[in-house]
N, C-alpha and C positions, 0 to 999 in steps of 0.2 A: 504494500500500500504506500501511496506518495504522503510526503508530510501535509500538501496542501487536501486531498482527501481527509485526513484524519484528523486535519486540524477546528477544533474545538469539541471533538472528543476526545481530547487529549490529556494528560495527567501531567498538571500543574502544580510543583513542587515550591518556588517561590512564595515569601509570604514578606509584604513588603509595609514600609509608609511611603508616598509620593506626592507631593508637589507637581500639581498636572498642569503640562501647559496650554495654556487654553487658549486654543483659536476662534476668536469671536466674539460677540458680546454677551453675558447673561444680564437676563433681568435683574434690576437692583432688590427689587423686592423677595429674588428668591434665595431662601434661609433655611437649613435643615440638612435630613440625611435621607440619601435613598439605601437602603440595604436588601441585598440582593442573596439569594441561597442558591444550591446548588451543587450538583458534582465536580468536585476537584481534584478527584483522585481516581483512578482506574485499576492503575497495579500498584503495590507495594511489595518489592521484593519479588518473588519468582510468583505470589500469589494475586489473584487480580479478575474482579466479578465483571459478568456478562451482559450485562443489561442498563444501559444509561440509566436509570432508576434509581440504581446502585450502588455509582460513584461517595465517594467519601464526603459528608457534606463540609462545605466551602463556605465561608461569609465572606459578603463585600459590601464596604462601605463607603460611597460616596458623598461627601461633605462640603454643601455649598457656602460661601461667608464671603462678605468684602469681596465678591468681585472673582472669585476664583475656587477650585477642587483641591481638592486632599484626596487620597487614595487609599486604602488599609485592607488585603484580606488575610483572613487566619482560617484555621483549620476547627473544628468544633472537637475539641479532645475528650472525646467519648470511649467509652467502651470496644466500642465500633473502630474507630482508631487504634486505640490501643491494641486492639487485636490484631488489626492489618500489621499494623510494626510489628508482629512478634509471628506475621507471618502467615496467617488465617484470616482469608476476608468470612464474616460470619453471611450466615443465609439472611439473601433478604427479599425484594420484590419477586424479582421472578432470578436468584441468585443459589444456588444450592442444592444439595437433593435431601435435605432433613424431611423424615418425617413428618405428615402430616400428623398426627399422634402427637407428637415432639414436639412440634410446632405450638399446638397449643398446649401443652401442658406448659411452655414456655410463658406464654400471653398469662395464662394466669395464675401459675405457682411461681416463676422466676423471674428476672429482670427480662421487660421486652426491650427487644433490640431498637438501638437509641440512634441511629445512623439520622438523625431530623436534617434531612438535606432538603424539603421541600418550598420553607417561605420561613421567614421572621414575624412576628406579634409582638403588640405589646398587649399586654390583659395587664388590667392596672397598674401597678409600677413594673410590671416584669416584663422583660426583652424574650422573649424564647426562641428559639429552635422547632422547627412543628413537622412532622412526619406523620405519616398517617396509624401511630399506635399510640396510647394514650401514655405516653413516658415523652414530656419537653424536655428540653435542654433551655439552664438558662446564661446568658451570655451578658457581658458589659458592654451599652451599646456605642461607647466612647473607644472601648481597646479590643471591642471584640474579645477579649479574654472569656472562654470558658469559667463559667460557674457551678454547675452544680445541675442536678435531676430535680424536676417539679412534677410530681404527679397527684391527681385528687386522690384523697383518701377519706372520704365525708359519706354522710348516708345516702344522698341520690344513687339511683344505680347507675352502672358502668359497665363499658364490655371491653372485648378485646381487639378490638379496630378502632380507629378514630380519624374521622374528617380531618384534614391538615387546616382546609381550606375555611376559618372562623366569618362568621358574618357580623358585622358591626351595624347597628345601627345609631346611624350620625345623630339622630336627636337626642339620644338616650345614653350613649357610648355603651349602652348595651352589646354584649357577645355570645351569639347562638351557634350552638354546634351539637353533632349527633354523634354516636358511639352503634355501633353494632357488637352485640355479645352472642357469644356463642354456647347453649346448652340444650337442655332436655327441649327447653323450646326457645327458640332465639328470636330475637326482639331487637328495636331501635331504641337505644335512648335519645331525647332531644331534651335537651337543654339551655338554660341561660349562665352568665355568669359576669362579675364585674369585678372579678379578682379569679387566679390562675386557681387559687386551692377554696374559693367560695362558686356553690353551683345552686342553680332553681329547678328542681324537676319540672319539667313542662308536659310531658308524656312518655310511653313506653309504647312500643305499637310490637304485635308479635306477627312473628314471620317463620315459615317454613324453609325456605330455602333464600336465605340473605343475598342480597343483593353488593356487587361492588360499586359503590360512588363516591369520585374524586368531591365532588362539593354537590351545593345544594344553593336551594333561596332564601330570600327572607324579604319580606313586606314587612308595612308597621303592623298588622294583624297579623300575619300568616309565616310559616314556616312550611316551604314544599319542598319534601322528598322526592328526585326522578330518579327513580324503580328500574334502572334499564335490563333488561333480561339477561343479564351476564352474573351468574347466581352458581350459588354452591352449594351440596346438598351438606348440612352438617355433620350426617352420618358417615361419611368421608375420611373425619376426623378421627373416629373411630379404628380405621383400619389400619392393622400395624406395619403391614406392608406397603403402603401406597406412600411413595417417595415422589420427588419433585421441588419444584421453582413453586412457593404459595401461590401464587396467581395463575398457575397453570392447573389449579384444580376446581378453577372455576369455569363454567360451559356458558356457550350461549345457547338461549331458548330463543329464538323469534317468536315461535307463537303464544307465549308469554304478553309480546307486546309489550310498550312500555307503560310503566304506572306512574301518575301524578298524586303522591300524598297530602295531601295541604291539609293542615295542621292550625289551628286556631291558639295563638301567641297565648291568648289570658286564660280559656279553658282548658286548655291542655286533649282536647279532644279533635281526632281524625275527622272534619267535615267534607270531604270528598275524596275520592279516588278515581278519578276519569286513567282509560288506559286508550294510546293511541299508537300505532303501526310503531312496529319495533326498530329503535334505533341508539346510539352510542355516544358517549359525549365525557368528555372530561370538565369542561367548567363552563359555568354560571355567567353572564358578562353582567346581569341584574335583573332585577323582577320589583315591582310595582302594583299597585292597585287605579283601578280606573271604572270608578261608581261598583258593581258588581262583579266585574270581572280584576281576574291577576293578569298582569303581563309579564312574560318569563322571556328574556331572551339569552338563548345559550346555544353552544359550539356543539355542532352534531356533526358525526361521522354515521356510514352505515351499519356497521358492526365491532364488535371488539377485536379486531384482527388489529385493529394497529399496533395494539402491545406486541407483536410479534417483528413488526415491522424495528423495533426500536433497540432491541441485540446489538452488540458493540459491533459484530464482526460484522453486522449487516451494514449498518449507518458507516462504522469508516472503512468498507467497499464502497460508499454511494451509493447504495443501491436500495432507496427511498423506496420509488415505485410505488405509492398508495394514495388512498382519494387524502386530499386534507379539506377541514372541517369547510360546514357551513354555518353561518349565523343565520338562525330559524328564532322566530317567534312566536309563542304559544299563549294562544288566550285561553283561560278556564273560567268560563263562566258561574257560577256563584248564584244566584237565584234565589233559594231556600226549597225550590221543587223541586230541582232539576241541573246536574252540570253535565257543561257540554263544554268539548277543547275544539279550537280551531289552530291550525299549523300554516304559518307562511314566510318563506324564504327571504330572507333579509340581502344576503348575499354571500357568493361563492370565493371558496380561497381563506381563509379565516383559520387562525389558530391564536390564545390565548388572549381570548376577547377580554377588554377593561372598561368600565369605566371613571368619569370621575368619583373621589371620591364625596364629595359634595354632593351627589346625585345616586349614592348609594340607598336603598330601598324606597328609590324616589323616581317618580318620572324622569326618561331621560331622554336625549335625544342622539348623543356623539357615542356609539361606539371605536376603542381604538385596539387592534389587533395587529400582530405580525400578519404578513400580503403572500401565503406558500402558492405556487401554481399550482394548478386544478389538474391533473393529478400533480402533489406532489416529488418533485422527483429532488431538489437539495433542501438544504436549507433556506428559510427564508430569506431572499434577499432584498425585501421591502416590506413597509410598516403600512398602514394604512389608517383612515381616521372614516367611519361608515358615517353617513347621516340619516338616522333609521324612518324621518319624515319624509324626506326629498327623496332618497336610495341612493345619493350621490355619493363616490368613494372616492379618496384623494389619497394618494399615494406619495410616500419618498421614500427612494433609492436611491443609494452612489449611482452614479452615470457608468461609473468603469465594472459596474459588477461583479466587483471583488469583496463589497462587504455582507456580513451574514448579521441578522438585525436579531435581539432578543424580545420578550414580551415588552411594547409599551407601558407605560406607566405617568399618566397624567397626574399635575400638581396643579390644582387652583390655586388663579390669584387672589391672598385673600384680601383684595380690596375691589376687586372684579366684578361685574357685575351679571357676564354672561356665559352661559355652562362652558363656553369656548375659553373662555379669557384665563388663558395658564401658558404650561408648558407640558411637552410630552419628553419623558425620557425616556433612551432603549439604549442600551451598549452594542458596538460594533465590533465583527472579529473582523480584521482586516484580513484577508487569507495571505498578500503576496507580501505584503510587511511583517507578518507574523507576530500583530497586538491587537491590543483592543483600543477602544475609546468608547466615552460615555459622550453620547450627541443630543445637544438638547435642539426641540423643536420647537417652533410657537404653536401654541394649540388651537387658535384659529386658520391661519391660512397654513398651516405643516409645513414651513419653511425653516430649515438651520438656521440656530441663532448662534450655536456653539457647538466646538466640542472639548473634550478635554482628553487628552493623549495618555493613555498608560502604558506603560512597557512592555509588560507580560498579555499573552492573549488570554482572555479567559475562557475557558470552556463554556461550549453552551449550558446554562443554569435554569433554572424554573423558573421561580416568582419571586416580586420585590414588594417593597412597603416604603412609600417614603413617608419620614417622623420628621414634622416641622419644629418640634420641640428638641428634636439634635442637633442645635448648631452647632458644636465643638467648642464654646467658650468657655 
């Protein structure tokens, strides 16, 4: 394989501070940090996991102030770490052949595996680490310095999966999230919470054969679960012999179909279930209420095959080759007699749709996503800004088509007045320079205002969070 194939699945060993130099102007008004997660590590030593998923998670942290970037990543010194240094990367998404048995007897007698490469939080004063098992990591969000394991240990119930992907709602700073447990009969937990170790049980919903879901919704009423048919039978777990990558003992049902749970915030009680033609989706871009109905908009593929597509040895061969998402939106009507869901195509090309955070469980209007081609076949090499009223999609890309763009990440201005009025950030891998940079955009017309030059390339990463309350002072 060529370095420039493989580059940004690549195992990034550097861990630096930098003084970026910044080509451009930023806005005076913008103050804070964006912090970024992700895989940073692939092999350690002769040992070394299969699956982008995987990678050893990474923080990075970009620091705006006075006119200029700061640069900082570190490693999340976990268990999960410590182990790869001594030579064993441990089983994780679709990584290993442990027992299914093993598995869970892990999730709920021993430590679950900490590897929180997914996205950063804050739940009331804590910075964490969030992976999809209910064990955070928490982190200093000034040095990035590893802190310590935080996990709930309180009477709400708990399972042994957990949402990475927390929902905030901006009026409340409330934080909703669900847990799937696995036993005699397995259930969802959903919940609130406004500190990392304080929880509200909201409800329990029980379930036959669990469902895997990277995120979910949230309205100021509603919390909706999408049900996608990619489910596991828990009796599975049971059998001593059945080895494997966890995620590969989960099957897709099509005729299942998918299900919408909506979920009533203050009762605690399931008020609808509409299920519509089966389909696949990792994340959420936002969801709304609009008189009786919800509006859901999220990033749909047609089936769960993409997890296969995402193997190390597949992605750095190139050899993509799969549909990338669409941004669909789903009405579910609400009535009190009667729900009915409607489905309509927003637009094609779509992978880790955002939006502002000021327009989070609120009408919105701008979705902003990385731009993959339909099918796609690399990485994306443009960002895109949707306008879900008009359908108009505004694109930037390098002209040279050498840069590979991360998920955007919009900042409102906050003295702004229009859901537009910010900036969009995404990091660039440059492939033929072999670095990155962080490029900020105006988030009304998508045009570079900046960027700021880092040395080292970063490996493609998940999700960011930018904290206006990090300035670094």
């Amino acid at each position: 394989m060529t370095a420039r194939t493989s580059l940004g699945f690549h195992t990034l060993t550097d861990e630096i501070d930098h003084d970026c130099t910044v080509v451009g102007t930023l806005p005076d008004w913008l103050s804070g940090t964006l912090i970024r997660n992700g895989p940073g590590a692939f092999e350690v030593g002769d040992s070394a996991v299969d699956h982008w998923f995987d990678g050893l998670a990474m923080l990075h942290a970009f620091t705006f102030g006075d006119g200029g970037v700061t640069y900082r990543n570190r490693f999340l010194r976990t268990e999960a770490y410590e182990s790869a240094r001594n030579g064993s990367f441990e089983s994780g998404f679709a990584t290993g052949e442990t027992t299914l048995r093993d598995r869970l007897k892990a999730f709920l007698f021993e430590k679950p595996y900490d590897n929180a490469n997914i996205i950063a939080e804050r739940i009331g004063d804590d910075y964490l680490a969030l992976t999809e098992l209910p064990r955070w990591v928490s982190f200093d969000p000034d040095t990035l310095e590893t802190l310590g394991h935080v996990r709930y240990d309180g009477p709400a119930p708990t399972g042994q999966l957990a949402c990475a992907h927390l929902k905030r709602d901006p009026e409340t700073d409330e934080l909703v999230n669900f847990e799937t447990a696995f036993g005699r009969r397995c259930h969802y937990h959903v919940y609130s919470m406004s500190a990392a170790t304080n929880r509200r049980h909201i409800c329990s919903i029980p379930v036959d054969d669990p469902a895997y879901m990277h995120s979910f919704a949230l309205t100021p009423n509603y919390v909706v679960l999408t049900e996608f048919p990619f489910v596991v039978n828990p009796l599975d777990f049971l059998k001593p012999g059945t080895q494997g990558p966890f995620i590969e003992n989960f099957e897709w049902k099509p005729e299942r179909g998918t299900r919408f749970l909506v979920i009533d915030r203050r009762r605690g009680a399931v008020v609808a279930e509409p299920r519509t033609d089966a389909f696949f989706g990792f994340h959420h871009a936002n969801a709304y209420e609009d008189g009786d109905e919800l509006v859901i908009d999220l990033e749909t593929i047609p089936d769960a095959t993409a997890i296969d597509t995402l193997y190390l040895d597949t992605l750095r061969r190139g050899r993509f080759d799969v549909l990338s998402g669409r941004l669909e939106r789903f009405r579910v009507e609400l009535d009190g007699k009667r729900t009915t869901i409607e489905r309509e195509r927003l637009h094609d090309g779509t992978a880790l749709p955002t939006v502002s955070p000021a327009r989070w469980c609120r009408r919105h209007r701008y979705v902003y996503a990385q731009s993959p081609d339909q099918p796609m076949t690399t990485w994306p090499q443009a960002v895109t800004k949707i306008d879900t009223e008009t359908g108009r999609a505004v694109e930037f890309a390098d002209e040279t088509g050498d840069h590979r763009f991360s998920e955007p990440i919009f900042v409102p201005n906050p003295d702004g007045g229009r859901e537009d009025d910010g900036v969009v950030l995404t990091v660039a891998l440059h492939r033929d320079e072999g670095r990155s940079s962080l490029v900020v955009l105006d988030g009304e017309s998508f045009a570079e205002l900046a960027r700021a030059r880092i040395p080292n390339p970063i490996p493609f990463d998940f999700h960011g969070r930018f904290f206006p309350e990090l300035t670094g002072r």
